[in-house]
C-alpha positions as CSV (number, residue, x, y, z in Angstrom):
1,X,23.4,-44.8,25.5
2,X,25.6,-41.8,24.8
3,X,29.2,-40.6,24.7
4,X,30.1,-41.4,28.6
5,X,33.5,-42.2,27.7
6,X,33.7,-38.2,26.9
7,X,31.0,-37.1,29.0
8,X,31.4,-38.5,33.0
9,X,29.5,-35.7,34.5
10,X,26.0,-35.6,36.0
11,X,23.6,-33.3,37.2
12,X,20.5,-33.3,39.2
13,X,18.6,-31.2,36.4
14,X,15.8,-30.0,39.2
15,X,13.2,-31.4,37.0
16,X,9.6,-31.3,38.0
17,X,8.3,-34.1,39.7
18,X,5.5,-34.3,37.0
19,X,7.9,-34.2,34.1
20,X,9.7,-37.4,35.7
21,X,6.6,-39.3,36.2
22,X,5.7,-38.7,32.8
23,X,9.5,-39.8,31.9
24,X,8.9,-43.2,34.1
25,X,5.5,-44.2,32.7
26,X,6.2,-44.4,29.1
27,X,9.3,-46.1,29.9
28,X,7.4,-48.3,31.8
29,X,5.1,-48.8,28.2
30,X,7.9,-50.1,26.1
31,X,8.5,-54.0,25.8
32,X,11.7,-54.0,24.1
33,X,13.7,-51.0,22.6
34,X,16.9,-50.6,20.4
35,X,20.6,-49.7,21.9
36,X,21.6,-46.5,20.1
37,X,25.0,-44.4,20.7
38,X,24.0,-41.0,20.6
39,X,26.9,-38.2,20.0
40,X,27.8,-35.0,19.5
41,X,28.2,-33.7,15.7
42,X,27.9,-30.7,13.8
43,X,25.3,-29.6,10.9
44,X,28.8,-28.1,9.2
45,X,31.0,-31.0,9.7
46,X,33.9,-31.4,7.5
47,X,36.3,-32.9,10.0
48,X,39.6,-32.6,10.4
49,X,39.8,-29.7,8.1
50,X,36.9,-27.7,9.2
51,X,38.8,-27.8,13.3
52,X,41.5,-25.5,11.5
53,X,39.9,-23.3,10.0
54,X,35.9,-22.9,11.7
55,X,35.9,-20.0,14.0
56,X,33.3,-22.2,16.1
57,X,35.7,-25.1,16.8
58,X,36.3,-25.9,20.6
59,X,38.1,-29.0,20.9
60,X,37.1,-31.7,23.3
61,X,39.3,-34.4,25.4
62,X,39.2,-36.3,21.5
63,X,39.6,-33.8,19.3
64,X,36.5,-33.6,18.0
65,X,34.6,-30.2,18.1
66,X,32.2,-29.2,21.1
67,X,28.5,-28.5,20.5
68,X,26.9,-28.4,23.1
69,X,27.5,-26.3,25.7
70,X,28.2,-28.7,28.7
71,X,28.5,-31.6,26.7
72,X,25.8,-34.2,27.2
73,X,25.0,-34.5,31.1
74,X,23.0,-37.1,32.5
75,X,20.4,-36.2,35.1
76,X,20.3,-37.9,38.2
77,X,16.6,-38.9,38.9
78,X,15.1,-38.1,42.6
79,X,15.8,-41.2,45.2
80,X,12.1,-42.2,44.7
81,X,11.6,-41.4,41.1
82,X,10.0,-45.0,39.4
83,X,12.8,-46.7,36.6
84,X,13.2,-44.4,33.7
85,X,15.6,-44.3,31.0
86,X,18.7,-42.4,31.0
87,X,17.8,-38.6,30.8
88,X,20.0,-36.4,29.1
89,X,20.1,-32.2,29.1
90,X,21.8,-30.4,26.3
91,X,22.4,-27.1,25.4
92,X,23.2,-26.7,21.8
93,X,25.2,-24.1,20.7
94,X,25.3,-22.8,16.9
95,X,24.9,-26.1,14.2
96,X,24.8,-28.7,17.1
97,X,23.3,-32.0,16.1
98,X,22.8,-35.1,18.3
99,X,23.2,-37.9,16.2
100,X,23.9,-41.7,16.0
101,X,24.5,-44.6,14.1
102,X,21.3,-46.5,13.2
103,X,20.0,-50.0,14.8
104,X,16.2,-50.7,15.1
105,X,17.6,-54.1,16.5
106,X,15.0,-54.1,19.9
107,X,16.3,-55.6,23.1
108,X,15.0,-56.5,26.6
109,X,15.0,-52.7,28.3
110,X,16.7,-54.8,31.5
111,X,19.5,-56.2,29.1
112,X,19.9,-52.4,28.2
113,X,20.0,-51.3,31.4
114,X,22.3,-53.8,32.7
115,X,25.0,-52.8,29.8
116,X,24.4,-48.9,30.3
117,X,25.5,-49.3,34.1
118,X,28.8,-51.2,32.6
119,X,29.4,-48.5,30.1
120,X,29.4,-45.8,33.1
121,X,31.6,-48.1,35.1
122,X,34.0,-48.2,32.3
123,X,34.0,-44.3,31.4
124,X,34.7,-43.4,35.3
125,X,37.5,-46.0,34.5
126,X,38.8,-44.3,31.6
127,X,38.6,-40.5,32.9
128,X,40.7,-42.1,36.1
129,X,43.4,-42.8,34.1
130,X,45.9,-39.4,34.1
131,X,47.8,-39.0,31.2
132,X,45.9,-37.5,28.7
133,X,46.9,-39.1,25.7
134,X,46.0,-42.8,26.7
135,X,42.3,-41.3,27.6
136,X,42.2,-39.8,24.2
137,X,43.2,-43.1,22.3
138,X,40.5,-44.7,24.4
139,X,38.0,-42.8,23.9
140,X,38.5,-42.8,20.0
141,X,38.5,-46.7,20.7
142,X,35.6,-46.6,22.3
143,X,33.3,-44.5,19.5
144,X,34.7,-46.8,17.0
145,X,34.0,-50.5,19.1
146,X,30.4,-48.8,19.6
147,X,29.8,-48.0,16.0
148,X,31.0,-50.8,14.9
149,X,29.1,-53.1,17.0
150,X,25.7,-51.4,16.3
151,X,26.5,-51.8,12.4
152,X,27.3,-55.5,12.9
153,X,24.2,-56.2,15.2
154,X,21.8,-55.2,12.7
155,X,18.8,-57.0,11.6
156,X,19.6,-60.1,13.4
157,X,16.6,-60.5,14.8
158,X,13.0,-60.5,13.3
159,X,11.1,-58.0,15.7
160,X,10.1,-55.2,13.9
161,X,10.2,-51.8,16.1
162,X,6.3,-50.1,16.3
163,X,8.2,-46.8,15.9
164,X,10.8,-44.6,16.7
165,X,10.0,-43.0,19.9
166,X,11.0,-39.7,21.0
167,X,10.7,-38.1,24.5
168,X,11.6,-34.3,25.3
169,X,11.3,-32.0,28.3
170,X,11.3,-28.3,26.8
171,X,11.7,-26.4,30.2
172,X,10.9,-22.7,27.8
173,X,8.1,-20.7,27.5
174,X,8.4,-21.2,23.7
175,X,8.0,-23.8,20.7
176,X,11.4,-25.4,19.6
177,X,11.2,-26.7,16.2
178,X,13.2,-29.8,15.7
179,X,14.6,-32.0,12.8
180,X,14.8,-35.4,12.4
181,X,17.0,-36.7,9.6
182,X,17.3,-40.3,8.7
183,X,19.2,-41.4,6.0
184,X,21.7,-44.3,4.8
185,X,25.2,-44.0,4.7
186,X,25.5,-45.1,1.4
187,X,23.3,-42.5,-0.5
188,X,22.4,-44.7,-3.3
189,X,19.7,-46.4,-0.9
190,X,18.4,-43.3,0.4
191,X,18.4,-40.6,-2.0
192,X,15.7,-38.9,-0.5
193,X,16.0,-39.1,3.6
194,X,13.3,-39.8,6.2
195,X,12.7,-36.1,7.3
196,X,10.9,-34.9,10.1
197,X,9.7,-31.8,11.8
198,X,8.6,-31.7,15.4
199,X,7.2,-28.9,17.3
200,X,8.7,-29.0,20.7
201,X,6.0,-27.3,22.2
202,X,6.7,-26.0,26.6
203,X,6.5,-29.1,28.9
204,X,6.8,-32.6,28.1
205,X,6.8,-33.7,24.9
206,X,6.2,-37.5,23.3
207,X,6.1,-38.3,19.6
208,X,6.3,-42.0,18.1
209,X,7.1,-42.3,14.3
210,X,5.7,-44.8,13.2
211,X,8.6,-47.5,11.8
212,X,6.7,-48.3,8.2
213,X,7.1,-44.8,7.4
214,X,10.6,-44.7,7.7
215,X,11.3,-47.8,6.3
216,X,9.7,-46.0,3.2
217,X,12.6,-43.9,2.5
218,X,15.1,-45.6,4.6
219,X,16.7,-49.5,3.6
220,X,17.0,-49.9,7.1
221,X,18.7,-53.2,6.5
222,X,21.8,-50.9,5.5
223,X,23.6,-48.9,7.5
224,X,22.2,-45.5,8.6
225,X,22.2,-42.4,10.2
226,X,19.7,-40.5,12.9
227,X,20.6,-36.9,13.4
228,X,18.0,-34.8,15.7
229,X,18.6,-30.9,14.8
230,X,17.2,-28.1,17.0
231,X,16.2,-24.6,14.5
232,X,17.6,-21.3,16.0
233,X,17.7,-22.6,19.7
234,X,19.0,-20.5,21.7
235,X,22.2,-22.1,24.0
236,X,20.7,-21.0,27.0
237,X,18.1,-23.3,27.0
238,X,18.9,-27.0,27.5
239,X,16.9,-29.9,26.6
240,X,16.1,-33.2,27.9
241,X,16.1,-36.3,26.1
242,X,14.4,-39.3,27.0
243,X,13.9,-42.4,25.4
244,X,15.0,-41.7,22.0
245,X,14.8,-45.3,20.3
246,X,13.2,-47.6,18.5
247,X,10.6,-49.5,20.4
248,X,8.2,-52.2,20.5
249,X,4.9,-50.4,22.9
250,X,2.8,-52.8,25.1
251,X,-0.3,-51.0,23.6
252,X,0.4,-49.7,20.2
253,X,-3.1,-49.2,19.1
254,X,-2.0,-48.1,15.6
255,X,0.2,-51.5,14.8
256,X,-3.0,-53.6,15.7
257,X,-5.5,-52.2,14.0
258,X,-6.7,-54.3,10.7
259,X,-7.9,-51.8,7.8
260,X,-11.4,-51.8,6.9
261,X,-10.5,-52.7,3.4
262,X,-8.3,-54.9,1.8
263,X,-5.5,-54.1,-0.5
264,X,-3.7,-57.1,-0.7
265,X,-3.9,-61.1,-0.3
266,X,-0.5,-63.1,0.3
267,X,-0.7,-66.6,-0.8
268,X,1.0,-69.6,0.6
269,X,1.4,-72.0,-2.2
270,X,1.5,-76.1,-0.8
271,X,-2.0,-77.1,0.2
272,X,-3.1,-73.9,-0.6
273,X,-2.8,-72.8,-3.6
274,X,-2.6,-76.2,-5.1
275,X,-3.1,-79.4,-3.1
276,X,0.2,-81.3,-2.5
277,X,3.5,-80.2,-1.9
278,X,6.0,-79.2,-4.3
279,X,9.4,-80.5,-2.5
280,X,7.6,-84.1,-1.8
281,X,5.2,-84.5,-4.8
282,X,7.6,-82.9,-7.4
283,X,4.9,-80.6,-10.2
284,X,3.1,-83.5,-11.8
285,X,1.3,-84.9,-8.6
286,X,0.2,-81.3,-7.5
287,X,-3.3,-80.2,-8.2
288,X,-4.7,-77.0,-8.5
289,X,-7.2,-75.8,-6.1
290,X,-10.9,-75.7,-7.3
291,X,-11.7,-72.4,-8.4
292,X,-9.0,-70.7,-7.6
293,X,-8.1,-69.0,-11.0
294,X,-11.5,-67.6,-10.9
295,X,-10.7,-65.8,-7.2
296,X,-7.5,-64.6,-8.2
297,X,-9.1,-62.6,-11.5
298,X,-11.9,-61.6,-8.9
299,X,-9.0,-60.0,-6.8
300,X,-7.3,-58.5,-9.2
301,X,-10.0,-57.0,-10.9
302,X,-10.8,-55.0,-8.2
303,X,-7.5,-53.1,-7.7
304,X,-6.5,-55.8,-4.8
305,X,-3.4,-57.5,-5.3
306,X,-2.2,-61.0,-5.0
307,X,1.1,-61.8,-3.6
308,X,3.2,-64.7,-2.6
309,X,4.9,-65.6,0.6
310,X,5.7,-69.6,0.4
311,X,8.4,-71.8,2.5
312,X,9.7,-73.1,-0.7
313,X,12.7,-73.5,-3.4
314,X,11.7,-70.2,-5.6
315,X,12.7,-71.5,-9.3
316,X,11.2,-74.7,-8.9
317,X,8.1,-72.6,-7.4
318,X,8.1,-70.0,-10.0
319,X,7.9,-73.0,-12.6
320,X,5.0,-74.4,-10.7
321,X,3.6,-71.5,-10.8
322,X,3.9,-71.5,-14.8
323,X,2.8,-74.8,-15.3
324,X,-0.3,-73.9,-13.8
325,X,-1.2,-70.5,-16.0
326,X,-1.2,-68.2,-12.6
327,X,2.2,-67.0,-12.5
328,X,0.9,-63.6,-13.9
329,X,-1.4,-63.3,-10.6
330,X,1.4,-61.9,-8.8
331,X,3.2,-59.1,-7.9
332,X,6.7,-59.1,-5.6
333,X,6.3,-63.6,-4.3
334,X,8.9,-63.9,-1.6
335,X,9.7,-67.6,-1.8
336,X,12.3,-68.6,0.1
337,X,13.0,-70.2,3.4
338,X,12.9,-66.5,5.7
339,X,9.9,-66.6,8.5
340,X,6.7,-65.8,6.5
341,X,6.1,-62.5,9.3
342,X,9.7,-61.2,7.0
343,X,8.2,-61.7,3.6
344,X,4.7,-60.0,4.6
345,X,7.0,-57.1,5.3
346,X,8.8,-57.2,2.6
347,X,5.7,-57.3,0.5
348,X,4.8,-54.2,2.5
349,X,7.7,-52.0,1.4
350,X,7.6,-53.4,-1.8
351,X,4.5,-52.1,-2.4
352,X,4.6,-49.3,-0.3
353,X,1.1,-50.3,1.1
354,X,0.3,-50.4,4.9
355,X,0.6,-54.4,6.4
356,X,-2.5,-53.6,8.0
357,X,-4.5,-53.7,4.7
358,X,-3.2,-57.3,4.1
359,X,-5.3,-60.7,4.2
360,X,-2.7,-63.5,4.5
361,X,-3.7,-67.4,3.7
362,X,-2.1,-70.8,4.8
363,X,-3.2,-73.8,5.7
364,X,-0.5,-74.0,8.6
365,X,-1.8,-72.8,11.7
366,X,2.5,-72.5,12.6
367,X,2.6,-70.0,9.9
368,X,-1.1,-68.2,10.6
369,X,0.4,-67.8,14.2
370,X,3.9,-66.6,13.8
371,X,2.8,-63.9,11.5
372,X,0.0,-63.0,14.5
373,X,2.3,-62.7,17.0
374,X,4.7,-61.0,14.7
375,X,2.5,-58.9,13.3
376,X,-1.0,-58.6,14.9
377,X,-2.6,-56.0,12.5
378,X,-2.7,-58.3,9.7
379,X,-5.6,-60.4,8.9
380,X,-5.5,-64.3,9.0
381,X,-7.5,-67.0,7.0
382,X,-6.9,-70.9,7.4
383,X,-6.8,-71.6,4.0
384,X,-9.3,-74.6,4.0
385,X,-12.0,-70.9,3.5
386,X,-10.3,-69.6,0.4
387,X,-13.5,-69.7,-1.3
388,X,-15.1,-67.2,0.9
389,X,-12.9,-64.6,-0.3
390,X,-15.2,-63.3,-3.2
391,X,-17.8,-62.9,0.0
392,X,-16.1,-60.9,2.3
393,X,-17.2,-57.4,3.4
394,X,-13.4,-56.2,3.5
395,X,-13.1,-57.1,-0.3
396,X,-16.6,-55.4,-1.6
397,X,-14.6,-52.8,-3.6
398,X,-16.4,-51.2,-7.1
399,X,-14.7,-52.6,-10.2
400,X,-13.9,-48.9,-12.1
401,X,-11.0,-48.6,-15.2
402,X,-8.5,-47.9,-12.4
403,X,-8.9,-50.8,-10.3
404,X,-8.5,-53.1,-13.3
405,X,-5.4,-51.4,-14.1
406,X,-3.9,-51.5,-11.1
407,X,-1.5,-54.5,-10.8
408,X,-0.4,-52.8,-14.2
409,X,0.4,-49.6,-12.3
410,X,2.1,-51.8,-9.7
411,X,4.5,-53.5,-12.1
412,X,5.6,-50.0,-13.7
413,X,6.7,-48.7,-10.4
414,X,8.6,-52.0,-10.1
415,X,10.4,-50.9,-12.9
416,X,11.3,-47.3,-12.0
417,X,12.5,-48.6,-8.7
418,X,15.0,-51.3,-10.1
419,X,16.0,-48.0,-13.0
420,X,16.1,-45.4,-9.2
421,X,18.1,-48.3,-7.2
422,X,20.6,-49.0,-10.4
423,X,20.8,-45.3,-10.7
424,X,24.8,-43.5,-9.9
425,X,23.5,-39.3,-9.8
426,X,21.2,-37.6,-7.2
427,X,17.4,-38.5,-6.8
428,X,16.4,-35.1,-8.2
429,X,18.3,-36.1,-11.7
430,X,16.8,-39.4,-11.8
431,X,13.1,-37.9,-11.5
432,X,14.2,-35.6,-14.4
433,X,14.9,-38.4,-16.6
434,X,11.6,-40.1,-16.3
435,X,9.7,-37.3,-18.0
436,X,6.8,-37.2,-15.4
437,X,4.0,-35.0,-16.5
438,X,1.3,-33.9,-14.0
439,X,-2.3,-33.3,-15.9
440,X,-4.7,-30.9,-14.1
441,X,-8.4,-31.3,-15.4
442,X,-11.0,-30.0,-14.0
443,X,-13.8,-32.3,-12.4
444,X,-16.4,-34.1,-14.9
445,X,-18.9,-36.5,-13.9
446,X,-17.1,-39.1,-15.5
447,X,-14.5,-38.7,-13.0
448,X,-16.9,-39.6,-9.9
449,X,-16.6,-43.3,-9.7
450,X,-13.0,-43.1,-9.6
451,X,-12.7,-40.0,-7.3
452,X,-15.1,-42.4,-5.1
453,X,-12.7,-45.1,-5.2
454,X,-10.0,-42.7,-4.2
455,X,-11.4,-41.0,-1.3
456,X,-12.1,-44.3,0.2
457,X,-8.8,-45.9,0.2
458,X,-6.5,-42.9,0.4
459,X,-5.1,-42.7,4.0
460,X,-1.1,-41.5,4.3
461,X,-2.1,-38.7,1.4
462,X,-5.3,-37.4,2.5
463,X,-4.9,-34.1,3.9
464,X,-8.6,-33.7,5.1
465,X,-9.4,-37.3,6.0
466,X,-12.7,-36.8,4.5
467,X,-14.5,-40.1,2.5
468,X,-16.5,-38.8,0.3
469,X,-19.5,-40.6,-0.8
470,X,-20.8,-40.1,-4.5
471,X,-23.8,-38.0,-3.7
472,X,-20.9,-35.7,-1.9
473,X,-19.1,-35.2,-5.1
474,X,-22.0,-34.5,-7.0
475,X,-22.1,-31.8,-4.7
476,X,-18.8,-30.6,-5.2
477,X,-19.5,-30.6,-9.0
478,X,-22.1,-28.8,-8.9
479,X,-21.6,-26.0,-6.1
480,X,-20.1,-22.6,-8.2
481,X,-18.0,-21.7,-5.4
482,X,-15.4,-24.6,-5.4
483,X,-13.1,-25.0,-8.2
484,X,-12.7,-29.5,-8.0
485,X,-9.7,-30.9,-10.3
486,X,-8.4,-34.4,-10.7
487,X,-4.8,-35.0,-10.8
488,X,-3.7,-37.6,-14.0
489,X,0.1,-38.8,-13.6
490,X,2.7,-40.9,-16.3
491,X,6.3,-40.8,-17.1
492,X,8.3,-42.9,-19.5
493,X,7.4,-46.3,-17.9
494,X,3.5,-45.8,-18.2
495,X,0.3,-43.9,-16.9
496,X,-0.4,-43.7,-13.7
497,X,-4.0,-42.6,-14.0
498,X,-5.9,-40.5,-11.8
499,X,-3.3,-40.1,-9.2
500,X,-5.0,-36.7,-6.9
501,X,-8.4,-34.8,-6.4
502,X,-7.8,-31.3,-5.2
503,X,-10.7,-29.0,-4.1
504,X,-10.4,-25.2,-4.0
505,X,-12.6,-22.6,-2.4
506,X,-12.6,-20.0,-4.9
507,X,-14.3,-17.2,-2.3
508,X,-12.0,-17.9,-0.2
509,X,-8.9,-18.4,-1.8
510,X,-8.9,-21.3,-0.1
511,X,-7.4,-25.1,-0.7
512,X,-10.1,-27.5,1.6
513,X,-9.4,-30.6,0.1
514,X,-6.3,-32.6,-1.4
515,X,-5.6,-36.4,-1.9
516,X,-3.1,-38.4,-3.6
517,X,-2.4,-41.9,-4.2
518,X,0.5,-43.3,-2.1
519,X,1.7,-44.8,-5.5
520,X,3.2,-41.2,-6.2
521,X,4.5,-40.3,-3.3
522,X,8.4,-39.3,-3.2
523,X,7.9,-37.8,-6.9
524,X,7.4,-34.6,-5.9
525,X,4.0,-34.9,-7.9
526,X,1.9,-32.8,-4.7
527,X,5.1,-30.3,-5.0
528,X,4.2,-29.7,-8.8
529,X,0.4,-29.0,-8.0
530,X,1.1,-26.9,-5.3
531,X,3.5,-24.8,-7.0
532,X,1.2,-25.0,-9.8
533,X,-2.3,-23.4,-7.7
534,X,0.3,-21.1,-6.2
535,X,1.3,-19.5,-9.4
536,X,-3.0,-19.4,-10.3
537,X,-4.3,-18.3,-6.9
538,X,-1.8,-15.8,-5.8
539,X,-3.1,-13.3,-8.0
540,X,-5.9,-13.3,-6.2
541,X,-4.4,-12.2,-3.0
542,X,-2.8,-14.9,0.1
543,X,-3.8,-18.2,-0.5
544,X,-4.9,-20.4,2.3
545,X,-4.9,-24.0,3.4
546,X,-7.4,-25.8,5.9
547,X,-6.3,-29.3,6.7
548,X,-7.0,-32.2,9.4
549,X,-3.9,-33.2,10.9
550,X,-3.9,-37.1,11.8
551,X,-1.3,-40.1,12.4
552,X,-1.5,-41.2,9.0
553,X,-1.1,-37.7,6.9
554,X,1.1,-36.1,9.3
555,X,4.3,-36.9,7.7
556,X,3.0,-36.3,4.1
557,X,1.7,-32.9,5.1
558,X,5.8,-32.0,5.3
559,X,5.2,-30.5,2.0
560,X,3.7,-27.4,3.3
561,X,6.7,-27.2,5.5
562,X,8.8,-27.3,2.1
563,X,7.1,-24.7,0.9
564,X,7.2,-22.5,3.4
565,X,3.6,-21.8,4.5
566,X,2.8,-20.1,8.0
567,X,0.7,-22.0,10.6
568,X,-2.3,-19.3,11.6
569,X,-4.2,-21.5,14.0
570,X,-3.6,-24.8,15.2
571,X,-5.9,-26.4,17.4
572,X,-6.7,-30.6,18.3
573,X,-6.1,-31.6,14.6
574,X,-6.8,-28.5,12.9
575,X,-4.5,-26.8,10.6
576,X,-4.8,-23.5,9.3
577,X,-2.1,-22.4,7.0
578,X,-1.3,-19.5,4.7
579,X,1.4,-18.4,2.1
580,X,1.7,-15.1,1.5
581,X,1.3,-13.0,-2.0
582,X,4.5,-11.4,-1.8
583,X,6.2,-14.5,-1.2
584,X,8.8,-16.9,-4.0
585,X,6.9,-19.3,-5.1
586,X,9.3,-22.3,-5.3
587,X,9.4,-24.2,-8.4
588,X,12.2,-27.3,-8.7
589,X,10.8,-28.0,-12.5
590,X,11.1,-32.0,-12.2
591,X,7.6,-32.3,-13.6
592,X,6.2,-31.1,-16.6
593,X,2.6,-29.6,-15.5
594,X,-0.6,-29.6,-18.3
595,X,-3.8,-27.7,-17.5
596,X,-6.4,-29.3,-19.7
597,X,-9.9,-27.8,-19.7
């Protein structure tokens, strides 16, 4: 939806018949899609003051300040045109922002419809009425019933959105960079916002974010905000919008694909864990399952952890749990009464892990099904096969010093996000206080299991997507004309151990290869090694970056974009990028950087 009750007017937008087929079939795609009221805002917003006193103010019927150029119009599709979504064209003049109020609440796209043909009902209503004044007081009525509403709507439902989908006709003969900014209102829950670049590239243009990777930097139970932000656009051109909501796809290969390897196994507890069940039995009539001690070590000392999601009261569980010696096991249980589909999700976040690399157990084939038609990328096993666990090809992950550590590593980051969530100041300050120091060292041989292990499981952070196999890094080792380092990490709370593996062609002055563990991400750790090869390698003339641009990496590889670096060649995936010798290096000095030898 959008501002109606300000806008009225349409126009037939003469968009090519192509471009509107494209429009109608991924409309046609999405099952079930959020209601959003997008608006007109400024980048330089300080309302009211700023109307008095900005050169750029032009007041509309409300008060507010004009940013686009014709307001938002909706196009009128051709009589034959299959069912699309609204379209809307805008022209954004200088600082013009289309924004909303967050919901990834999804609804049936007919329900949607159905209330978007009462809202324009209701807006020719309210621009009938003549005197001005009683338009004005309903139209400020309006934005605030419509903000309101989405606010109170939120999360009550348990569909979770695939992504947030975003559907633009760029009628120029040029790329239109666009940002998208998603952040809480409160700041405390989102100190560092969801950001986004897009390329708006001439033609029709389609991008789907996927919704884990929002959720990472967004509480989206809380209220938020989605601002899209066109760079230098010139006013003459418009833009049309699409579908610009969250969505649940028909076919959304991504959300159904099960990892190769597992990184996590979520535990029901009653006649599964033990045999009997708690509530009935009471702890003394339970028994423990045979062997099951013995699989949980096995899981854990491979790097795999063990959670906990159990229909169940959680102190009297947790003391179960205790009585039993396992209560160590696990990392993050969600015990309550919640669907089991929330609590995987939950564990998801919590861990900052992909779903897809979870194995969840129950002996209820209710539960086993709700969480695969909830969430279809998630593996399933009837718990009555737990002792096939140590046996499964999906698990067959080399034991190394790391992996054994890992639940370790886990529960330190549980710590620094309680300390971040508790914390009053800005993000940036709060990474200052926990000391973080970045060691660079430069590749030994007793590095190469662990490099191993980290090629093979790092996804959102691998800027190459290369898996390296150990004969490959021998390679690396031992070929003069790459310069290989491994990336050590550990603040206040505890070591993170070898967190990145970096390779450089030195001939070339050329970065080929980079890879970090998602357990750093957000701590500006990649900005510190970056800054820190700059500072080397720019001596040495314009240093270079070659990288393979997938879904996965895609919205990690934003750091380049921080820094500033120049796209030379882009083609399929391929990135070429290049920073200049007579550029600033930038240098925010959170983390304290070591060189060893």
């Amino acid at each position: 939806m959008y501002e109606s009750e300000v806008y009225i007017k349409a126009t037939q937008g003469n968009l090519p018949q192509e471009i509107w087929k494209k429009f109608s079939e991924t409309y046609g795609s999405i099952k079930s899609r959020s209601m959003l009221h997008w608006t007109e805002h400024c980048t330089e917003c300080a309302m009211p003051s700023c109307f008095e006193t900005c050169d750029l103010y032009a007041p509309r019927i409300d008060g507010k300040c004009q940013r686009f150029v014709e307001g938002i119009e909706r196009v009128i599709p051709p009589y034959k045109i299959h069912k699309s979504s609204q379209i809307l064209k805008i022209q954004f003049k200088k600082w013009g922002v289309l924004a909303t109020q967050g919901n990834n609440e999804l609804y049936d796209c007919r329900e949607i419809e159905d209330l978007e043909e009462r809202e324009l009902k209701l807006a020719r209503f309210i621009h009938l009425i003549p005197p001005k004044f009683i338009r004005k007081k309903l139209i400020k009525k309006r934005y605030s019933q419509k903000k309101n509403k989405i606010i109170s709507d939120q999360n009550k439902g348990t569909k979770t959105p695939d992504g947030f989908l975003l559907e633009i006709y760029n009628p120029s003969e040029q790329m239109i960079p666009l940002g998208l900014v998603i952040r809480n209102d409160d700041q405390k829950y989102s100190k560092i916002p969801f950001q986004y670049r897009i390329e708006l590239k001439p033609g029709y243009n389609k991008e789907i974010i996927p919704f884990d990777e929002i959720a990472k930097r967004v509480k989206m139970e809380m209220p938020y905000r989605i601002n899209l932000i066109p760079e230098a656009i010139n006013s003459d051109i418009p833009l049309y919008f699409g579908t610009t909501e969250f969505v649940q796809l028909r076919n959304y290969k991504q959300a159904n694909q099960a990892a190769k390897k597992i990184k996590c196994i979520v535990w029901d507890l009653d006649n599964t864990m033990w045999s009997g069940t708690l509530v009935e039995d009471g702890i003394e009539r339970l028994k423990l399952k045979e062997g099951i001690k013995d699989i949980l070590k096995y899981v854990e000392e491979r790097g795999i952890i063990n959670s906990i999601a159990s229909k169940n009261n959680y102190d009297t569980a947790m003391e179960a749990l205790k009585h039993f010696g396992i209560n160590d096991f696990f990392l993050y249980p969600k015990i309550s009464w919640l669907p089991k589909s929330k609590s995987l999700k939950e564990i998801a976040l919590d861990l900052n892990i992909n779903i897809n690399t979870f194995l969840f157990i129950d002996d209820s084939e209710f539960e086993r099904k709700e969480i695969e038609m909830t969430l279809p990328q998630v593996r399933l096993m009837d718990a009555v096969h737990y002792q096939t666990i140590p046996d499964m090809e999906a698990l067959q992950i080399p034991m190394t010093s790391e992996s054994v550590k890992r639940k370790t590593f886990y529960a330190n980051e549980a710590k620094r996000k309680k300390l971040s969530d508790d914390y009053e100041g800005e993000y940036f300050d709060f990474l200052h206080t926990c000391n973080i120091e970045l060691e660079i060292e430069s590749l030994k041989k007793e590095h190469f299991e662990r490099v191993y292990e980290l090629t093979q499981r790092t996804n959102q952070m691998n800027f190459s997507g290369n898996r390296y196999t150990k004969d490959d890094i021998s390679e690396v080792y031992n070929n003069t004309d790459l310069s290989a380092y491994i990336l050590r990490c550990s603040d206040l709370f505890g070591d993170y151990g070898i967190i990145g593996f970096g390779i450089i062609k030195k001939s070339e002055n050329r970065l080929i290869d980079l890879m970090f563990s998602c357990r750093i991400q957000s701590k500006r750790v990649e900005h510190a090694f970056l800054t820190h090869i700059l500072e080397h390698y720019l001596k040495l003339g314009d240093f270079w970056v070659t990288y393979n641009h997938t879904e996965k990496n895609k919205f990690s590889a934003q750091v380049f974009n921080d820094f500033g670096f120049e796209i030379i060649q882009k083609e399929d995936d391929f990135r070429e990028l290049k920073f200049s010798q007579d550029r600033d290096i930038h240098n925010d000095k959170i983390i304290t950087v070591i060189e060893s030898k």
